[in-house]
C-alpha positions as CSV (number, residue, x, y, z in Angstrom):
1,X,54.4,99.5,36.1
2,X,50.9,99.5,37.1
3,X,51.2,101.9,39.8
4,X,52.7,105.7,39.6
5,X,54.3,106.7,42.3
6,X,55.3,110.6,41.9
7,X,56.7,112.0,45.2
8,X,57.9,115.4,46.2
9,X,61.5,115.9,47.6
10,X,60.3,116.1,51.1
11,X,57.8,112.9,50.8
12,X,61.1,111.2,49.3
13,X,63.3,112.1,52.4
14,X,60.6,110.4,54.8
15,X,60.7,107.3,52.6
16,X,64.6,107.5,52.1
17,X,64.5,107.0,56.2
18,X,62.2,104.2,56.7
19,X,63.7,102.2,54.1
20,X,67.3,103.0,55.6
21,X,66.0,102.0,59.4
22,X,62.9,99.6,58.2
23,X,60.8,100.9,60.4
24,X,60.2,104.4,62.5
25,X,58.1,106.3,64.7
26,X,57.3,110.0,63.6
27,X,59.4,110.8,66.2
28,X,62.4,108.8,64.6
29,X,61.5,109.9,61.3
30,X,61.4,113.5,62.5
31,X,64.8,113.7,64.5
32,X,66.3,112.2,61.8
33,X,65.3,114.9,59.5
34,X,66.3,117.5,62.0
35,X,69.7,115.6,61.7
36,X,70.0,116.1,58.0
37,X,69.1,119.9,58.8
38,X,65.4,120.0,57.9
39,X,63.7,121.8,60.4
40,X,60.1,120.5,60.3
41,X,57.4,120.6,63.1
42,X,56.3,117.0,64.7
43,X,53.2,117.5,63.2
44,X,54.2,118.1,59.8
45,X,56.3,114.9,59.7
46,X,53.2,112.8,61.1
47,X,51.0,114.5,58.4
48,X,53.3,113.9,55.7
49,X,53.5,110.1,57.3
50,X,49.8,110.0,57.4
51,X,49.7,111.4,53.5
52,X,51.8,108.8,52.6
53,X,49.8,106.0,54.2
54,X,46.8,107.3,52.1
55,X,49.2,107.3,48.8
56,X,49.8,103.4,49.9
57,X,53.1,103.6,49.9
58,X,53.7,103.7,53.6
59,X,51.7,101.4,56.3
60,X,52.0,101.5,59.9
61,X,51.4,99.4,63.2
62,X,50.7,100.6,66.7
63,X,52.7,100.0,69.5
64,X,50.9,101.7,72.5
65,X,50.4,104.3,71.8
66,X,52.8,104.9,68.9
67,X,52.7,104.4,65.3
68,X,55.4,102.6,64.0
69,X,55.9,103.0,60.2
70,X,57.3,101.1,57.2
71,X,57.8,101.9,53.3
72,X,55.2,99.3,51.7
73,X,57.4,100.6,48.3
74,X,61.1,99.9,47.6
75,X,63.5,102.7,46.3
76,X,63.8,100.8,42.9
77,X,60.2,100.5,42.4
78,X,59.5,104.4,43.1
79,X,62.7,104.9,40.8
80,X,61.6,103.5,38.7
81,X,58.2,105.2,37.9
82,X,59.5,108.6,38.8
83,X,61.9,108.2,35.8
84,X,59.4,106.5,33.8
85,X,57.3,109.7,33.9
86,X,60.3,112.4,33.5
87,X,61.0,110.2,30.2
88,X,57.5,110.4,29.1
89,X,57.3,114.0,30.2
90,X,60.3,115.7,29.0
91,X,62.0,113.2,26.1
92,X,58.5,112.1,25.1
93,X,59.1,108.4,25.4
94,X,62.5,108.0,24.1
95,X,64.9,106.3,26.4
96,X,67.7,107.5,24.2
97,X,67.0,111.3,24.2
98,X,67.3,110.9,28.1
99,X,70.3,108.8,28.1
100,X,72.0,111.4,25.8
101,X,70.6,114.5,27.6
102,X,72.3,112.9,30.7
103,X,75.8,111.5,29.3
104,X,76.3,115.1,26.9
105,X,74.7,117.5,29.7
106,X,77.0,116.2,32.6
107,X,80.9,115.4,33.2
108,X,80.8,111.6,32.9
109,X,83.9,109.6,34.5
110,X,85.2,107.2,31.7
111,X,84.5,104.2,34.3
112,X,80.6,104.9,34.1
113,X,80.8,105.3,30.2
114,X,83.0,101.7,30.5
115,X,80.0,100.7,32.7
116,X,77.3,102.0,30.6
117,X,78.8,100.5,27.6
118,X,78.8,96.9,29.2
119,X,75.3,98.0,30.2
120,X,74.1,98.0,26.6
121,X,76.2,95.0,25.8
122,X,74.2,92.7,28.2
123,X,71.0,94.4,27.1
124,X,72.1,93.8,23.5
125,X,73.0,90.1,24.6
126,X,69.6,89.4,26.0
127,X,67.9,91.1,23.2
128,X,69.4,88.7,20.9
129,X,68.7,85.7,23.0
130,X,64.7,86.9,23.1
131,X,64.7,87.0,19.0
132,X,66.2,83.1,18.9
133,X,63.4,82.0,21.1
């Protein structure tokens, strides 16, 4: 992935809401907080907003005199960095160290190990298929 996109908790929980609603004011972004118990000032939401605008990963449009924003990132794609860099950080590149430190370090149902294993089936499957090509 060309891009890194390394958020804290708080810049994830303003993103999580505009790509649940698809678009929000700092208004709606901030009473929606306030409904998942984070007291934050206004201002600190719009800041945070604004901060995020300058990352690239949020845009916005004005409406009046509002700002009406939207996630220019989806969930997967900042996923999907974020774990890219805790498995080059912590397990030092190795996919495997992190998918052992997860499955021995944490009570896993049997139906995600079934669903892991078919996981690594398909990946096996489509490794194959690349190597007769």
């Amino acid at each position: 992935m060309s891009e890194s996109h390394q958020l804290s908790d708080l810049q994830l929980g303003l993103l999580r809401i505009l790509w649940d609603r698809g678009e929000a004011t700092a208004t709606d972004v901030h009473t929606a907080l306030l409904e998942q118990d984070r007291e934050l000032a206004p201002t600190t939401v719009s800041t945070m907003l604004s901060r995020l605008e300058k990352k690239g990963t949020v845009t916005h449009r004005v409406e009046g005199r509002q700002f009406i924003y939207r996630a220019l990132v989806t969930e997967d794609e900042v996923r999907r960095s974020m774990l890219s860099r805790v498995t080059d950080y912590f397990f030092g590149g190795d996919v495997s160290a992190l998918v052992s430190h997860l499955v021995v370090d944490r009570d896993v149902d049997p139906d995600d190990v079934a669903r892991l294993k078919q996981l690594l089936a398909q990946r096996s499957g489509d490794a194959e298929d690349d190597d007769d090509v």
